[in-house]
C-alpha positions in Angstrom: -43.3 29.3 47.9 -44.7 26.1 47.2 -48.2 27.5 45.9 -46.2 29.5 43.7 -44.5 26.7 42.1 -47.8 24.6 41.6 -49.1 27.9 40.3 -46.0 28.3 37.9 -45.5 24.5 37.1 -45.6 25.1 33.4 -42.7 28.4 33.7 -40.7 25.7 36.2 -41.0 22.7 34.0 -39.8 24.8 30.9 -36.4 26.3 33.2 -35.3 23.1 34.1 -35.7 21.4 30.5 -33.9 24.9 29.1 -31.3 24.6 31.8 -30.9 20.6 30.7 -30.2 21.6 27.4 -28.0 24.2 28.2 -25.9 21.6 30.4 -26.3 18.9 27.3 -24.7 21.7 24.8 -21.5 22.7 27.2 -20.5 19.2 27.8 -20.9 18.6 23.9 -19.3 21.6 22.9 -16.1 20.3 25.5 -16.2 17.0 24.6 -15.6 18.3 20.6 -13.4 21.3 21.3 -9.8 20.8 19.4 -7.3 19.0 21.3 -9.6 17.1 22.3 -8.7 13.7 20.9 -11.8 11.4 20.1 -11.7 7.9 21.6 -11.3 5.4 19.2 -14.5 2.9 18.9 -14.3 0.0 21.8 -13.2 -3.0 20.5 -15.1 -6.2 21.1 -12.9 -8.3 23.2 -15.4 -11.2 22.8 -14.9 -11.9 19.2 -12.1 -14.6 18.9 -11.5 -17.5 16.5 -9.2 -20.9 16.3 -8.1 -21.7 12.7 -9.9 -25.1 12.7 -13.1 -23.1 13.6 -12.7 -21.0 10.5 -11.7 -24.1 8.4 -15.1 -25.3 8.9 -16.9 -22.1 7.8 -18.6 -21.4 4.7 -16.7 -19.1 2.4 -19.2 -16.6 3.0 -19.1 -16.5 6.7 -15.7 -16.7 6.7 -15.8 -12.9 4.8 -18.4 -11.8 7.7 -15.7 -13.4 10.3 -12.9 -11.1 8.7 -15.7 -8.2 9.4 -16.1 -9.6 12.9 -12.5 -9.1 13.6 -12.3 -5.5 12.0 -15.4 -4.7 13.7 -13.7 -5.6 17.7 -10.1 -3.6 16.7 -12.5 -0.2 16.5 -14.1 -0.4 12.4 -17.3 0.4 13.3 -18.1 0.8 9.7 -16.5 -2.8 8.3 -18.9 -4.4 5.9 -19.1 -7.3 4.0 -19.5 -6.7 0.6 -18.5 -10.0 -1.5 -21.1 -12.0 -3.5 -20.9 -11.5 -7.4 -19.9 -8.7 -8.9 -17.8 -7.3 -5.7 -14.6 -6.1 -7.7 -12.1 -8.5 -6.0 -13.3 -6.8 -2.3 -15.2 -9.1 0.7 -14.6 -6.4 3.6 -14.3 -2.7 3.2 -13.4 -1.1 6.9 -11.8 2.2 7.8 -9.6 2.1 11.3 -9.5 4.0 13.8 -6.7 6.4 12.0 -8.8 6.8 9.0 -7.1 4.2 6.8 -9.5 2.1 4.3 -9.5 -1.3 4.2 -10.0 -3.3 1.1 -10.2 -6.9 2.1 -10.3 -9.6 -0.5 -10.9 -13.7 2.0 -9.6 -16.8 0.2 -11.2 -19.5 2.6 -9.7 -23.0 1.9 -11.6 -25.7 4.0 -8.7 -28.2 3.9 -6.8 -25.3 6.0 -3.0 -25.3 4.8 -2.9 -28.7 3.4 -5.1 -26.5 0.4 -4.2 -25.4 -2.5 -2.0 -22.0 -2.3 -3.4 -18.7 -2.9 -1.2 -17.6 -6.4 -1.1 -14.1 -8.2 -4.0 -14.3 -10.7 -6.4 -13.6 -7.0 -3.6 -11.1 -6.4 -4.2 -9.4 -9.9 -7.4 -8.9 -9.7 -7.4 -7.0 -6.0 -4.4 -5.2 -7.4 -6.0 -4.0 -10.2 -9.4 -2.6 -7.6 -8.2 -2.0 -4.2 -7.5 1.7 -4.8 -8.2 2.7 -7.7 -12.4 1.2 -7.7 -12.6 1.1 -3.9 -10.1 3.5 -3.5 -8.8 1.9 -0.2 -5.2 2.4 1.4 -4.4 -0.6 2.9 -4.9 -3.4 0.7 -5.1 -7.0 2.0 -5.6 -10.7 1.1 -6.3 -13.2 3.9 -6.8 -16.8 3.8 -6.6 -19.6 6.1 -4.3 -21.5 4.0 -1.3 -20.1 2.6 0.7 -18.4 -0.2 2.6 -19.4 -3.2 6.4 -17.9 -3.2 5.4 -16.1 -6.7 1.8 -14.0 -4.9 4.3 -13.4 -2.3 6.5 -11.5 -4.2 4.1 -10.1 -6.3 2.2 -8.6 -2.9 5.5 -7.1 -1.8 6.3 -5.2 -5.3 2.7 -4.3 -5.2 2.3 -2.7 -1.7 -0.5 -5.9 -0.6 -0.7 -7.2 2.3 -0.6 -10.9 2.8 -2.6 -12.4 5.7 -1.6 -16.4 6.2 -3.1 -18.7 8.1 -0.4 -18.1 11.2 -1.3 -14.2 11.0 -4.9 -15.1 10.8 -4.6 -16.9 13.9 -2.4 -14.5 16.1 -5.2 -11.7 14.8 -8.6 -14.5 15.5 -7.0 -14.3 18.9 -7.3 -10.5 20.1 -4.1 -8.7 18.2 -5.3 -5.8 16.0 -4.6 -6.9 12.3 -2.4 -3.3 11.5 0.1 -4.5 14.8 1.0 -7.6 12.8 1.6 -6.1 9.3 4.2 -3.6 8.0 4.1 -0.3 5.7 1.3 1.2 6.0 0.8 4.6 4.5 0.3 7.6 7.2 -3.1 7.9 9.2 -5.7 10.0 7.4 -6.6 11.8 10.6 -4.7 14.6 11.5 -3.1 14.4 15.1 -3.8 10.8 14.7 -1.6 8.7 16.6 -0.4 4.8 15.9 
């Protein structure tokens, strides 16, 4: 038997890679069948933040912190995309229910003793959250706070207002869509929230 294998190595080597395949293909083919509910992205339990440590970022790396934080609750696709010319969005993510994000930071580095985030940033992500980015939940977060007029605006509006005390509960491991309300349905049938 064994000189027969040495003299077959070539027609043995090729049945075990076919049968490998064929293996690799079934336990695809299972893992994708319908029903079959994919797991959402892991989250990154490592990524957490204290408001005075995003006080003291940059504006700019406070917008890639706000990715960081999509990123661990299972975005795998969040980006930052603010600089000039950005359309009133920082971070575009989809969640795990296929929902986009439209994400527009206001970093104050005085924290809430800043000045107050008012309607005209408001107007602007208003007026390019969904219909240039063409995202479903639309959100401004800041590590300050909110005048009473962008508040009222935001709620007539369908925007989502992230303060510095929402900021902190979500820097500290909560997923940002557990500690907001009225969001529109998930995007992926059979979904669940």
């Amino acid at each position: 038997m064994s000189n027969w294998i040495a003299e077959n190595r070539t027609a043995v080597l090729l049945t075990l890679l076919a049968a490998a395949v064929v293996a690799a293909v079934v336990l695809w083919i299972r893992h994708r069948k319908p029903g079959n509910p994919r797991p959402s992205p892991p989250r990154q339990p490592q990524v957490h933040y204290q408001a005075e440590q995003m006080d003291r970022l940059h504006h700019r790396d406070f917008e890639y912190a706000v990715r960081d934080l999509m990123i661990r609750d299972g975005c795998s696709d969040a980006i930052q995309v603010g600089g000039a010319g950005d359309n009133g969005a920082d971070v575009k993510a989809t969640d795990p229910y296929g929902r986009r994000w439209v994400i527009q930071c206001k970093h104050r580095r005085a924290g809430l003793s800043g000045s107050a985030v008012g309607t005209p940033d408001l107007h602007v992500l208003n007026g390019t959250g969904r219909p240039v980015h063409h995202g479903d939940v639309i959100v401004l977060v800041t590590n300050g706070r909110f005048t009473q007029p962008a508040k009222e605006f935001a709620q007539t509006q369908r925007l989502h207002l992230v303060d510095r005390a929402t900021l902190a509960a979500w820097a500290q491991g909560q997923p940002l869509w557990n500690l907001l309300h009225a969001f529109p349905p998930p995007r992926q049938p059979g979904a669940a929230l």
